[in-house]
DOMIFI-309319 format. One record per residue (C-alpha): residue in one letter; x, y, z. Coordinates in Angstrom, 2 decimals, always signed. Example, Ala and Ser with C-alpha at 12.3 -4.5 7.8 and 13.67 -1.06 7.14 Angstrom:
<r rest="A" c1="+12.30" c2="-4.50" c3="+7.80"/>
<r rest="S" c1="+13.67" c2="-1.06" c3="+7.14"/>
# end
This chain:
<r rest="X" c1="+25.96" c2="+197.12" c3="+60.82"/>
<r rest="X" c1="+23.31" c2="+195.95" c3="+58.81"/>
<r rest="X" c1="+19.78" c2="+195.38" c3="+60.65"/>
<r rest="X" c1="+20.21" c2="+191.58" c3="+60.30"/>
<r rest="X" c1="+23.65" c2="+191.57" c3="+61.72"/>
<r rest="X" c1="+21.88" c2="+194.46" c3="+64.74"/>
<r rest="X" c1="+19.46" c2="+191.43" c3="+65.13"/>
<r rest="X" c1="+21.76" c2="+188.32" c3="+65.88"/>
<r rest="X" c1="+23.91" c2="+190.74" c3="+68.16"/>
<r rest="X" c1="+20.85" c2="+191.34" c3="+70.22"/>
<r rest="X" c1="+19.89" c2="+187.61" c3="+70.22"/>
<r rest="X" c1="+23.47" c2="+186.88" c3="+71.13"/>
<r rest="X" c1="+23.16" c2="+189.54" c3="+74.06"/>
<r rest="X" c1="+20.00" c2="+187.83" c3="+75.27"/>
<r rest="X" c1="+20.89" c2="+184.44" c3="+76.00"/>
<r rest="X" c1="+24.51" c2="+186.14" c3="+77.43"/>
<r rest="X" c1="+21.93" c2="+187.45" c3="+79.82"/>
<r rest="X" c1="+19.48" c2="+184.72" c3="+80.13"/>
<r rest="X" c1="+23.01" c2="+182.48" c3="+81.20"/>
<r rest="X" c1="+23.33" c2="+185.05" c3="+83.92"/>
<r rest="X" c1="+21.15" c2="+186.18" c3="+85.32"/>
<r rest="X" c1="+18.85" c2="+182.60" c3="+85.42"/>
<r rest="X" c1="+21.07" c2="+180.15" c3="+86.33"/>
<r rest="X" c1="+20.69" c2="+180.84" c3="+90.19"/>
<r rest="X" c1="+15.95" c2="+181.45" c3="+89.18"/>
<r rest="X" c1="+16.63" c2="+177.72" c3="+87.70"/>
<r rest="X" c1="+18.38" c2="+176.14" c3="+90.55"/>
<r rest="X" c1="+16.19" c2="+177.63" c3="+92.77"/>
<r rest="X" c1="+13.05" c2="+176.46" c3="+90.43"/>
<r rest="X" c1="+14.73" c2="+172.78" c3="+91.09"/>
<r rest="X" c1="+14.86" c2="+173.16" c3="+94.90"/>
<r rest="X" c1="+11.14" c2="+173.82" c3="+94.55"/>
<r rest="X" c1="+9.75" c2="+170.37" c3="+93.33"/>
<r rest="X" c1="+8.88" c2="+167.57" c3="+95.29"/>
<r rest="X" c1="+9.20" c2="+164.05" c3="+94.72"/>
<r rest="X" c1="+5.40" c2="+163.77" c3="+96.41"/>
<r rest="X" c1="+2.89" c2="+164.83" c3="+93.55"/>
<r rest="X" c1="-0.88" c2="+165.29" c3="+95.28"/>
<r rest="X" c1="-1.63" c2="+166.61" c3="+91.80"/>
<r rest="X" c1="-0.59" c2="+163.57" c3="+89.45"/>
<r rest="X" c1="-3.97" c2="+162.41" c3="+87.94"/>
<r rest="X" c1="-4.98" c2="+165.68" c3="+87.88"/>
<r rest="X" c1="-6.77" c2="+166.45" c3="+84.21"/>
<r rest="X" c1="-5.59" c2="+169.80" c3="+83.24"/>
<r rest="X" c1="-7.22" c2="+170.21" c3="+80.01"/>
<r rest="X" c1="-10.69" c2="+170.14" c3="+81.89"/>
<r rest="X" c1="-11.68" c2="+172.88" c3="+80.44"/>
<r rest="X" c1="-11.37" c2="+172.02" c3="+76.71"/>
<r rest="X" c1="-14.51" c2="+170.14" c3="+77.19"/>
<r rest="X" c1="-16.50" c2="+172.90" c3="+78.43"/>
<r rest="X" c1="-18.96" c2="+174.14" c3="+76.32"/>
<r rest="X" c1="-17.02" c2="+176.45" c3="+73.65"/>
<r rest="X" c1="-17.65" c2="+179.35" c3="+71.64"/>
<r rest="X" c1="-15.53" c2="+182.21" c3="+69.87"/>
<r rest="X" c1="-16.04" c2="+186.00" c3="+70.04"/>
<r rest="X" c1="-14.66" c2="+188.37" c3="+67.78"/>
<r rest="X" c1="-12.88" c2="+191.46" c3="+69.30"/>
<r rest="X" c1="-14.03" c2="+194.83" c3="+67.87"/>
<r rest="X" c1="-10.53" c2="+194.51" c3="+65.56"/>
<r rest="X" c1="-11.49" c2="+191.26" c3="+64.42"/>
<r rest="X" c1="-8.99" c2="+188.83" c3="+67.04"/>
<r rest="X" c1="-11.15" c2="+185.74" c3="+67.57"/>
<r rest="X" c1="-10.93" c2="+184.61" c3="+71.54"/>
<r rest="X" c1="-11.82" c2="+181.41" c3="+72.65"/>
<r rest="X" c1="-13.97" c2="+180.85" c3="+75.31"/>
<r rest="X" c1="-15.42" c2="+178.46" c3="+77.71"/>
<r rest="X" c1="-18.15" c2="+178.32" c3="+79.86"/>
<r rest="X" c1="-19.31" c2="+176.23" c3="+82.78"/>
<r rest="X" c1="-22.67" c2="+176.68" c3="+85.07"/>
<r rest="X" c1="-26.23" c2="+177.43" c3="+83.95"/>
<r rest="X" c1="-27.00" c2="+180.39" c3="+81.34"/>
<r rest="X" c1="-29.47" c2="+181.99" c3="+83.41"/>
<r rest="X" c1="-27.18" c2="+181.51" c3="+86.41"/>
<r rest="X" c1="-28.21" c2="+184.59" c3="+88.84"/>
<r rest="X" c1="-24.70" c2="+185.75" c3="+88.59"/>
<r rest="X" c1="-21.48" c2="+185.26" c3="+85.64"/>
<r rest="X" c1="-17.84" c2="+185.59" c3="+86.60"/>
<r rest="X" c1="-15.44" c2="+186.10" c3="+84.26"/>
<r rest="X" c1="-11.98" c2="+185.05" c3="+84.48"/>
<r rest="X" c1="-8.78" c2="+186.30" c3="+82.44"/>
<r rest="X" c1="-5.51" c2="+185.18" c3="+82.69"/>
<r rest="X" c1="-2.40" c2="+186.23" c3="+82.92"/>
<r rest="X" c1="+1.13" c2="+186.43" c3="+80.73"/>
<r rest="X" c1="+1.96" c2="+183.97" c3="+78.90"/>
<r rest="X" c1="-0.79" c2="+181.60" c3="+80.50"/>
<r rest="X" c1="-3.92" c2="+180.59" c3="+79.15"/>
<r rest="X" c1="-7.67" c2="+180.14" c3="+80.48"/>
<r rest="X" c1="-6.12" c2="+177.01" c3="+81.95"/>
<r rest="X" c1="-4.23" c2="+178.89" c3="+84.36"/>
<r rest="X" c1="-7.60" c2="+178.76" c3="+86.87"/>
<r rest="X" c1="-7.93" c2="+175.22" c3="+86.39"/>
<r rest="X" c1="-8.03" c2="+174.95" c3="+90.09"/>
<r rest="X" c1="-11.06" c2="+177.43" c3="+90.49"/>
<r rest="X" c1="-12.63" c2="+176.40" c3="+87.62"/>
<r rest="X" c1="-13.43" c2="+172.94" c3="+89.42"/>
<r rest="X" c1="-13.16" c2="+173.32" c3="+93.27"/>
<r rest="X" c1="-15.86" c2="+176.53" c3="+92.69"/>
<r rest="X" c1="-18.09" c2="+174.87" c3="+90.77"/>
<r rest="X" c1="-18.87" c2="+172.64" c3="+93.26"/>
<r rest="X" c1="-18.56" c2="+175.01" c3="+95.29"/>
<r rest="X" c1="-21.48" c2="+177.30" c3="+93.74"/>
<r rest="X" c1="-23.34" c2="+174.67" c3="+91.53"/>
<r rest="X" c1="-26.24" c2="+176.32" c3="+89.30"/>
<r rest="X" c1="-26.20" c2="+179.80" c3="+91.19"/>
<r rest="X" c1="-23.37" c2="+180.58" c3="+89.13"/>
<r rest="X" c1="-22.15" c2="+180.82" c3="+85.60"/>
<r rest="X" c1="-18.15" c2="+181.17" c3="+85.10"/>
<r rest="X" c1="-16.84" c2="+182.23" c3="+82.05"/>
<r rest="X" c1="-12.81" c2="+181.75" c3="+80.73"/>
<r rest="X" c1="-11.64" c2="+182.92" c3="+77.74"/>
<r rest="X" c1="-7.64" c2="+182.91" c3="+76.26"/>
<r rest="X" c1="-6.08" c2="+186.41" c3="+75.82"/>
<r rest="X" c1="-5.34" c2="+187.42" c3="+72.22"/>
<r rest="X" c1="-2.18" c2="+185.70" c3="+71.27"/>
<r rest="X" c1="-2.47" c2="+183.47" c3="+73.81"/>
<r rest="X" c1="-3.46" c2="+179.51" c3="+73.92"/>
<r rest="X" c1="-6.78" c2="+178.74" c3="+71.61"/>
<r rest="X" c1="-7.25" c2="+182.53" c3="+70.18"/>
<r rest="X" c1="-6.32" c2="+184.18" c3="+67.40"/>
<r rest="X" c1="-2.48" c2="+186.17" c3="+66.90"/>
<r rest="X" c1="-2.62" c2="+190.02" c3="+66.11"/>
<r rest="X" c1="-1.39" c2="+192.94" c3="+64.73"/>
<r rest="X" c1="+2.03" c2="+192.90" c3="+67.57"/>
<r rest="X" c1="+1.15" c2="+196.70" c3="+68.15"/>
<r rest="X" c1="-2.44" c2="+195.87" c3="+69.71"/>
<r rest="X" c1="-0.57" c2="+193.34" c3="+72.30"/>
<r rest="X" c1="-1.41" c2="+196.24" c3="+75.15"/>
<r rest="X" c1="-2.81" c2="+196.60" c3="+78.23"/>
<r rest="X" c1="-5.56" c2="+199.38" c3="+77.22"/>
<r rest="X" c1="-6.39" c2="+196.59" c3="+74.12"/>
<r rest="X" c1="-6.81" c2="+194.28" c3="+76.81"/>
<r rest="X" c1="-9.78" c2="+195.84" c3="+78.40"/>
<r rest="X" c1="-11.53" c2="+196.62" c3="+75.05"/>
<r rest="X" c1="-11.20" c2="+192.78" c3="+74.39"/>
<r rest="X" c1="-12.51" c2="+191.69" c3="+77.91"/>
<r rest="X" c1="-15.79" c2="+194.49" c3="+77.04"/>
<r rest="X" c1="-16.11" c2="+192.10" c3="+73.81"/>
<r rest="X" c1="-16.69" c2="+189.35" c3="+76.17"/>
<r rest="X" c1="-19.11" c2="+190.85" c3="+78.30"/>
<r rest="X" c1="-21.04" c2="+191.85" c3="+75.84"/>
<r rest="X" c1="-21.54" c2="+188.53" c3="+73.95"/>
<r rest="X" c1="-21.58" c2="+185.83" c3="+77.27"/>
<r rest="X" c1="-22.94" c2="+188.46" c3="+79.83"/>
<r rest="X" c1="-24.90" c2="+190.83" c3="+77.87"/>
<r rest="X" c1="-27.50" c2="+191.43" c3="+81.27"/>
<r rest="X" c1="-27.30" c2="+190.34" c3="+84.93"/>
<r rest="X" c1="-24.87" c2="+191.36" c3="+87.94"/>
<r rest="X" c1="-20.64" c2="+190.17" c3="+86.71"/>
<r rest="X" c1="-17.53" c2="+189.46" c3="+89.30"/>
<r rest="X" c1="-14.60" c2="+190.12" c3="+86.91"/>
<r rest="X" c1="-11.40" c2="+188.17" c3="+88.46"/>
<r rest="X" c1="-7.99" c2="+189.14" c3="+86.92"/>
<r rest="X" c1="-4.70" c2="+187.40" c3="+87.51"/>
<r rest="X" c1="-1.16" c2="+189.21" c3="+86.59"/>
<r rest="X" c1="-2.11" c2="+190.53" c3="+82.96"/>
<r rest="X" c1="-5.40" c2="+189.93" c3="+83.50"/>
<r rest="X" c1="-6.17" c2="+191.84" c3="+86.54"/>
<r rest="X" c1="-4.31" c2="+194.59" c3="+84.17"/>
<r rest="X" c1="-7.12" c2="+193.84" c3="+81.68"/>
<r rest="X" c1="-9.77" c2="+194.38" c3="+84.78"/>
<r rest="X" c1="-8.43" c2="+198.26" c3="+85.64"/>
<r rest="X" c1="-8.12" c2="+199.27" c3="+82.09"/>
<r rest="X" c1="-12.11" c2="+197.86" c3="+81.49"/>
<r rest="X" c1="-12.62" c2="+199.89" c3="+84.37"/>
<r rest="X" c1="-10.62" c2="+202.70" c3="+82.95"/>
<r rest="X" c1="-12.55" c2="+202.75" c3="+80.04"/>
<r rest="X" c1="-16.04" c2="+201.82" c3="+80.83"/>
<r rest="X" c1="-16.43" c2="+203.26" c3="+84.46"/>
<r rest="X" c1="-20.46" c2="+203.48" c3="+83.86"/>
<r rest="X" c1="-20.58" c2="+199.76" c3="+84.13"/>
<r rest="X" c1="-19.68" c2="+199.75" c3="+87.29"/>
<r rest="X" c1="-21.47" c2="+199.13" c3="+89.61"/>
<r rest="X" c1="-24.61" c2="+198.77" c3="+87.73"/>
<r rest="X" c1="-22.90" c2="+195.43" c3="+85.80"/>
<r rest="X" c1="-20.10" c2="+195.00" c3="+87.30"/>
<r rest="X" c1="-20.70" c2="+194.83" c3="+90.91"/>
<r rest="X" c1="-17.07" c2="+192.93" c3="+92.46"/>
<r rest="X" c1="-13.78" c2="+192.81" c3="+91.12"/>
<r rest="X" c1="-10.33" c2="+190.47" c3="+92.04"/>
<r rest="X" c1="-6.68" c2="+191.51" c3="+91.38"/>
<r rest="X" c1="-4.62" c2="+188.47" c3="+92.20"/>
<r rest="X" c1="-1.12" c2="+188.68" c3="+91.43"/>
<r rest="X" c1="-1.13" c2="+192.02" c3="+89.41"/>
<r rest="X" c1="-0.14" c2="+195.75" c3="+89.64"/>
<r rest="X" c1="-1.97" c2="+199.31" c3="+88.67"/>
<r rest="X" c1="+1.51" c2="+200.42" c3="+86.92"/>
<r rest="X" c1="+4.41" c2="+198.89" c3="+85.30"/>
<r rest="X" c1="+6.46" c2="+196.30" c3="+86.31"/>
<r rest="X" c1="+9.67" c2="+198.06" c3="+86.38"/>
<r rest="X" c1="+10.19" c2="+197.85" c3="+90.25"/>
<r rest="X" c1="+9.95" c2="+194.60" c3="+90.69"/>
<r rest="X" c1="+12.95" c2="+192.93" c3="+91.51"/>
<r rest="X" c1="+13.08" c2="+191.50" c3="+87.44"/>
<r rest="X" c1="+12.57" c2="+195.22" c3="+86.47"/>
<r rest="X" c1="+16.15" c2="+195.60" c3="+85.67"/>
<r rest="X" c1="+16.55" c2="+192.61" c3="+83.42"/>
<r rest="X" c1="+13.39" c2="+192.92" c3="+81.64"/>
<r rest="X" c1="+15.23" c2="+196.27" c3="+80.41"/>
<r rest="X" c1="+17.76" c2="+194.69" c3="+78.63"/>
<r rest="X" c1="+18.43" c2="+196.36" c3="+74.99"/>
<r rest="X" c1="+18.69" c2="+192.44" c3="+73.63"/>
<r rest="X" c1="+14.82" c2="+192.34" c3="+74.40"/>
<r rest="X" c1="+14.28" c2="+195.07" c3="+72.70"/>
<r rest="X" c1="+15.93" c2="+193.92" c3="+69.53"/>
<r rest="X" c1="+13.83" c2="+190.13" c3="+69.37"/>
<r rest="X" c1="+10.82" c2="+192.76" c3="+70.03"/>
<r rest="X" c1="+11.70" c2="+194.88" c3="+66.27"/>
<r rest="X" c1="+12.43" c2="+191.77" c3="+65.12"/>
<r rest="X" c1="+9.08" c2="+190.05" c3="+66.32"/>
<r rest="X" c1="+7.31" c2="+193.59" c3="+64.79"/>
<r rest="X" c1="+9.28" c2="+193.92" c3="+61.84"/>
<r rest="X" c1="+10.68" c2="+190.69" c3="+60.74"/>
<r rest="X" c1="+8.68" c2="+188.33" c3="+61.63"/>
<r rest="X" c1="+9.76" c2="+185.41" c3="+58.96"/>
<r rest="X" c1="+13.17" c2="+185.91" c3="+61.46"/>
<r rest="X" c1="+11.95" c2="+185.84" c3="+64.48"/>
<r rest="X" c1="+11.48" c2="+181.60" c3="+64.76"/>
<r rest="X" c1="+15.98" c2="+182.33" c3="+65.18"/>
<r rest="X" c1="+15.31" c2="+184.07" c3="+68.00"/>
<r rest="X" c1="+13.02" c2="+181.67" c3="+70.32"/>
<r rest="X" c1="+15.72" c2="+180.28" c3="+72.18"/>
<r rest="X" c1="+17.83" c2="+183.95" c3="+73.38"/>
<r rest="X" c1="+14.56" c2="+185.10" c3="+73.91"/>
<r rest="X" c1="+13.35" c2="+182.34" c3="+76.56"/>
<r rest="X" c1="+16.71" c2="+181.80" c3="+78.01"/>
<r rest="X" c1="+16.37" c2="+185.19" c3="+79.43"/>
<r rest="X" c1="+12.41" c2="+185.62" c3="+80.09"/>
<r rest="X" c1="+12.17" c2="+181.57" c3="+80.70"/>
<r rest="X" c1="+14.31" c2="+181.48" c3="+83.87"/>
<r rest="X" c1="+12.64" c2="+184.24" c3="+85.05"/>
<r rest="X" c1="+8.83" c2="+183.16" c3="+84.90"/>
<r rest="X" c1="+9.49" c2="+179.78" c3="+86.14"/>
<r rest="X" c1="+11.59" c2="+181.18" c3="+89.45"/>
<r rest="X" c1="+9.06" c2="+183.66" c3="+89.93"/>
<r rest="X" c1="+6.42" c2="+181.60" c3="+89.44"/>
<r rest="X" c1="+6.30" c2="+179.21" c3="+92.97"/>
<r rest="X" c1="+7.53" c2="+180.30" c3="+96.27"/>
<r rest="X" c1="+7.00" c2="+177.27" c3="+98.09"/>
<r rest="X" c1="+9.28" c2="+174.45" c3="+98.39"/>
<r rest="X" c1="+6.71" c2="+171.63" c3="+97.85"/>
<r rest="X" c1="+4.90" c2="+172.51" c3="+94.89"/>
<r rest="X" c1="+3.46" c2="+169.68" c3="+92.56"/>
<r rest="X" c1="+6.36" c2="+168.34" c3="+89.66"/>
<r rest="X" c1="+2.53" c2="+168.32" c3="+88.42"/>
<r rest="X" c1="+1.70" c2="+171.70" c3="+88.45"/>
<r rest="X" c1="+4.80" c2="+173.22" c3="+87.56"/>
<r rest="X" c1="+5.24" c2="+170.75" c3="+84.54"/>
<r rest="X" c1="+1.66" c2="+172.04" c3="+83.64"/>
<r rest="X" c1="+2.56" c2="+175.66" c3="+83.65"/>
<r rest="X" c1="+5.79" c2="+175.51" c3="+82.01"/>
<r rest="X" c1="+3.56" c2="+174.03" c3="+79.09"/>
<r rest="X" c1="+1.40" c2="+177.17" c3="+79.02"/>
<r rest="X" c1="+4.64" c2="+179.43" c3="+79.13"/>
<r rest="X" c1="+6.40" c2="+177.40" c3="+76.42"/>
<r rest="X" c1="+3.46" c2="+177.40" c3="+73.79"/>
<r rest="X" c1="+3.00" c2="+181.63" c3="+74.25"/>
<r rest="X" c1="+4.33" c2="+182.31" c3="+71.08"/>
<r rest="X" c1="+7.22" c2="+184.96" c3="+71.16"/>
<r rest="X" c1="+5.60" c2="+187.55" c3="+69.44"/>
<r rest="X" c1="+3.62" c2="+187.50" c3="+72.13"/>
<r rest="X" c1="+5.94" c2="+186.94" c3="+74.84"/>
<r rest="X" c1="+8.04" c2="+189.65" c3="+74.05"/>
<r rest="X" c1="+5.81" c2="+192.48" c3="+72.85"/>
<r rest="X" c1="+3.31" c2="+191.97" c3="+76.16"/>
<r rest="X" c1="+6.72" c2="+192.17" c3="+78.22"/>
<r rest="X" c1="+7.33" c2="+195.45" c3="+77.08"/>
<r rest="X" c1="+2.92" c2="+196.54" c3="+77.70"/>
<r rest="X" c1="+3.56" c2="+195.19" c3="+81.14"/>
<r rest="X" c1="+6.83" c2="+197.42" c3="+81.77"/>
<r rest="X" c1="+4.97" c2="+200.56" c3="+80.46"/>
<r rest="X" c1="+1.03" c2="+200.46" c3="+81.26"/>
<r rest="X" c1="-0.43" c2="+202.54" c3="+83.65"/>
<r rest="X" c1="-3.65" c2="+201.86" c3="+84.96"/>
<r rest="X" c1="-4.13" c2="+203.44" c3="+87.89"/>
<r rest="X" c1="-7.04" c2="+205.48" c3="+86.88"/>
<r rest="X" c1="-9.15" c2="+202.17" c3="+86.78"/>
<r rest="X" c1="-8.73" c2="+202.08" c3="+90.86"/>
<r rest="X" c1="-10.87" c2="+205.13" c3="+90.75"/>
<r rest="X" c1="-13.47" c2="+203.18" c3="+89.50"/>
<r rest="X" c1="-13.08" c2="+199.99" c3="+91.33"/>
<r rest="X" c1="-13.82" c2="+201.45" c3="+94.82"/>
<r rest="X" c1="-17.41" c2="+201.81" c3="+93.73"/>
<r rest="X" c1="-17.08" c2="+198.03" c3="+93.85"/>
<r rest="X" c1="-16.20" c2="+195.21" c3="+96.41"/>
<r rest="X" c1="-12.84" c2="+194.24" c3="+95.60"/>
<r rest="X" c1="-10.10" c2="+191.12" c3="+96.15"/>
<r rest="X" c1="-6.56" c2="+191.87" c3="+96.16"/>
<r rest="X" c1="-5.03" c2="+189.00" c3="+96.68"/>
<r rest="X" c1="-0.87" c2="+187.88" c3="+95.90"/>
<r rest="X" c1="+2.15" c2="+185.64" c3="+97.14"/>
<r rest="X" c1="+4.57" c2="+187.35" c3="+99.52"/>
<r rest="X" c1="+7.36" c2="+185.42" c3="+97.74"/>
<r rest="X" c1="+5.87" c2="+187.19" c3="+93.86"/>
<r rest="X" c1="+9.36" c2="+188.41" c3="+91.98"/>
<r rest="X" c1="+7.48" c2="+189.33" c3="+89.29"/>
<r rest="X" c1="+4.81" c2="+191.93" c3="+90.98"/>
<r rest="X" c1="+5.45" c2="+192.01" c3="+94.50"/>
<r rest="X" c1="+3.28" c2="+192.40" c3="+98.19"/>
<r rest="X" c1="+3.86" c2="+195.62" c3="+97.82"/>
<r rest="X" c1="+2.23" c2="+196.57" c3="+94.60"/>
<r rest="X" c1="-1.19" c2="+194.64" c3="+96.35"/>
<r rest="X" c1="-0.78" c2="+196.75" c3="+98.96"/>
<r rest="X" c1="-0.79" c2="+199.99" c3="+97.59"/>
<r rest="X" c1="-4.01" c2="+199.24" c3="+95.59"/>
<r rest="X" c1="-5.81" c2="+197.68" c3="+98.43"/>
<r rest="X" c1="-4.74" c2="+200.91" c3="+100.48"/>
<r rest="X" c1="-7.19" c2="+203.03" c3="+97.25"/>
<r rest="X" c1="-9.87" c2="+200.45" c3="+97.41"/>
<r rest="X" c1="-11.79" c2="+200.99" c3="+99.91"/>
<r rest="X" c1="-14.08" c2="+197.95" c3="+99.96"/>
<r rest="X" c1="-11.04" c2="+195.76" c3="+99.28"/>
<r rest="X" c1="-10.25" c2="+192.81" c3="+101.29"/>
<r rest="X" c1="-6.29" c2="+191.99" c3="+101.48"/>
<r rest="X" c1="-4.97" c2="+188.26" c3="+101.07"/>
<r rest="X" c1="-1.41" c2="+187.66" c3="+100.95"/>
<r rest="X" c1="-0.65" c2="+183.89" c3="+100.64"/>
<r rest="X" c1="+2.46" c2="+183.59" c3="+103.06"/>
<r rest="X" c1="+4.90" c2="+181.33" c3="+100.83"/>
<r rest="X" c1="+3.34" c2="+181.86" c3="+97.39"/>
<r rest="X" c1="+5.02" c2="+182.91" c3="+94.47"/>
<r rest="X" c1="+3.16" c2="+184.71" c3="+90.94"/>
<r rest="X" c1="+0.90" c2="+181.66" c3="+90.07"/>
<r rest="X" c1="-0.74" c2="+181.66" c3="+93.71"/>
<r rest="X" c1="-4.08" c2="+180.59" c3="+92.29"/>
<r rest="X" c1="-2.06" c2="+177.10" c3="+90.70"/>
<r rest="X" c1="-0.12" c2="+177.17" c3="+94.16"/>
<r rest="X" c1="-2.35" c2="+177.54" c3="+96.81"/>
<r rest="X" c1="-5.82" c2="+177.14" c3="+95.57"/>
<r rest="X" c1="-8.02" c2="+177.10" c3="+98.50"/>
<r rest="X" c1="-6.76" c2="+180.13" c3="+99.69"/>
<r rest="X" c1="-8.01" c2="+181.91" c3="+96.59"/>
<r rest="X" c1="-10.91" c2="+180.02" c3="+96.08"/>
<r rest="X" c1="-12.19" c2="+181.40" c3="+100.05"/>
<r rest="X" c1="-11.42" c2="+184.66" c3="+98.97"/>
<r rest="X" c1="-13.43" c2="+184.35" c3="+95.69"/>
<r rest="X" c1="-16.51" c2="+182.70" c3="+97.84"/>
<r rest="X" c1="-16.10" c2="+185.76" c3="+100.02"/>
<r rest="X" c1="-16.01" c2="+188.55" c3="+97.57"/>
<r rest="X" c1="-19.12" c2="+187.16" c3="+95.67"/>
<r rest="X" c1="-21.13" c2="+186.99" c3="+98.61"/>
<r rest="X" c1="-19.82" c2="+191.01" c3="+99.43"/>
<r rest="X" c1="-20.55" c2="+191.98" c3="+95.71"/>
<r rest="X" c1="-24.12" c2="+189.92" c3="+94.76"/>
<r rest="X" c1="-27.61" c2="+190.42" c3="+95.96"/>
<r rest="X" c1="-28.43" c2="+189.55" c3="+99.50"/>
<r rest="X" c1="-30.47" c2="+186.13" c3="+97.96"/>
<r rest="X" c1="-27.60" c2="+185.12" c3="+96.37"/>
<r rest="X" c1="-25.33" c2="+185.46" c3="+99.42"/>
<r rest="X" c1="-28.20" c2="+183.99" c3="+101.46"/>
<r rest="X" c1="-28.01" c2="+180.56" c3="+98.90"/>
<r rest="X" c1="-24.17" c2="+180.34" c3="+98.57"/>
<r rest="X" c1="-24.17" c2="+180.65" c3="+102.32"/>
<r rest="X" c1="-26.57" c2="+177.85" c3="+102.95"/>
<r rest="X" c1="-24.59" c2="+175.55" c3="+100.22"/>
<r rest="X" c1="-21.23" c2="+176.53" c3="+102.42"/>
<r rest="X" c1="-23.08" c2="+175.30" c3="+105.28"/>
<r rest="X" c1="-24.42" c2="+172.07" c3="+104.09"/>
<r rest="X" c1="-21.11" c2="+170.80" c3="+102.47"/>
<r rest="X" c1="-19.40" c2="+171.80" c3="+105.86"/>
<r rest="X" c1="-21.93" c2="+169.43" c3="+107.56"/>
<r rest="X" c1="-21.33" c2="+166.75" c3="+105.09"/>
<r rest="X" c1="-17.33" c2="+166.92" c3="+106.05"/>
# end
């Protein structure tokens, strides 16, 4: 068989798949929207008009990245997202928090490489390890000095252990707090999607994406009628979610390009990152998730809140993997919280007296 032919049989064995095994994720992604839609007029693209910059990773990737807060804020934290998302991902956090902590904090967002506003790749950098040598690049250029919360969600809390993995001695005299929402130390394989994510088919629109990429456009559709079904079921656990919110995501998920999709799939089955919990205890931690997450489950939170010993454990009863779009508030406390655990006592002292007086105001 030549490789062309190998190609279209593993496209063919894809969306065979993807009509399988997500017709019953889709129907239950349908039973999950509500006709009431508390999030209509909300503006997603907020933080497009944030002030902007781009900073080139140590292999030459440009990442976008946005800012909001003062620059000599007494403290930065840095948000990355997770698969197939964007910066956009924390839109929630991104305004409720900075109302929340007005000028005593700077937050900084930035896209993953091969993901939303930054630059594609070489496909064989789309891993885990290169993950946390990008999120160093962005330390170093929008928090070169000062005390940093890092906050990681799915992929991006990946990104979090392997910086920790590999630069353990800035922790905690930089780094002082860390959050791993929605995420696991160690591949994805046990999750209830493990299986399916296996598939040879994937495998073959991943050569493709490496090898042929002029071929891989043919391939779009197999590829997401597997993977597609899959990250919108997981995504929401609750039966009222926003048509808003999930029509916003879906956006972020459809745009990934499949290069991307497919060759991050296969860093998130594989990585290991485990070591970086080592590090983290030196640090307040959040470890937070949605007991209804098919993509990394309760039980992956658990076991690395059980190594961290200054970790606090939130699990968002009804959630799904986007718990931060889901349930916002719930995340947002726990961010509050683990700044004021991880940052000076002056700076606890201030965001405690701002809690207080907008408390009053209610």
């Amino acid at each position: 068989m030549s490789r062309g032919a190998g190609w279209l049989a593993g496209a063919a064995g894809v969306a065979a798949v993807g009509s399988a095994a997500g017709v019953s994720m889709a129907r239950s992604l349908r039973r999950r929207v509500t006709d009431e839609d508390p999030h209509r007029d909300e503006d997603f693209e907020l933080l497009d008009a944030d002030r902007s910059c781009v900073v080139t990773t140590s292999d030459g990737v440009p990442l976008a990245v946005r800012e909001v807060g003062p620059e000599d804020a007494p403290l930065t934290v840095v948000f990355a997202h997770g698969f197939c998302l964007r910066m956009g991902s924390f839109h929630f956090q991104r305004v409720r928090l900075t109302e929340h902590w007005g000028a005593q904090v700077r937050m900084v967002f930035f896209d993953q490489r091969g993901h939303g506003q930054s630059g594609d790749a070489p496909p064989e950098t789309y891993t885990v390890e290169q993950l946390g040598r990008d999120l160093e690049a962005v330390l170093a250029v929008m928090a070169p000095k000062g005390p940093v919360v890092l906050v990681g969600h799915s992929m991006g809390g990946m990104a979090v252990l392997s910086h920790a993995r590999q630069y353990p001695q800035r922790y905690p005299t930089r780094v002082v707090g860390a959050a791993l929402i929605s995420s696991a130390a160690e591949g994805v394989a046990r999750s209830p999607v493990g299986e399916i994510l296996k598939n040879p088919a994937l495998e073959a629109v991943r050569f493709t994406a490496r090898y042929a990429p002029k071929l891989v456009h043919r391939g779009r559709g197999a590829a997401r009628s597997v993977i597609g079904p899959i990250l919108r079921a997981a995504s929401y656990g609750d039966e009222k979610i926003s048509p808003s919110v999930v029509a916003f995501s879906e956006r972020m998920m459809h745009d990934t390009p499949i290069a991307t999709l497919v060759e991050f799939l296969h860093a998130l089955e594989v990585h290991d990152e485990t070591a970086g919990l080592e590090t983290l205890r030196r640090v307040p931690t959040l470890v937070a998730c949605g007991d209804r997450d098919l993509l990394t489950p309760k039980e992956y939170s658990q076991e690395m809140a059980d190594v961290l010993a200054k970790s606090e454990l939130v699990i968002v009863p009804g959630a799904g993997h986007l718990v931060q779009l889901e349930c916002p508030e719930v995340i947002n406390d726990a961010l509050v919280r683990l700044v004021e655990r991880a940052t000076p006592s002056k700076l606890t002292a201030l965001t405690r007296r701002v809690t207080q007086r907008v408390r009053s105001d209610d």
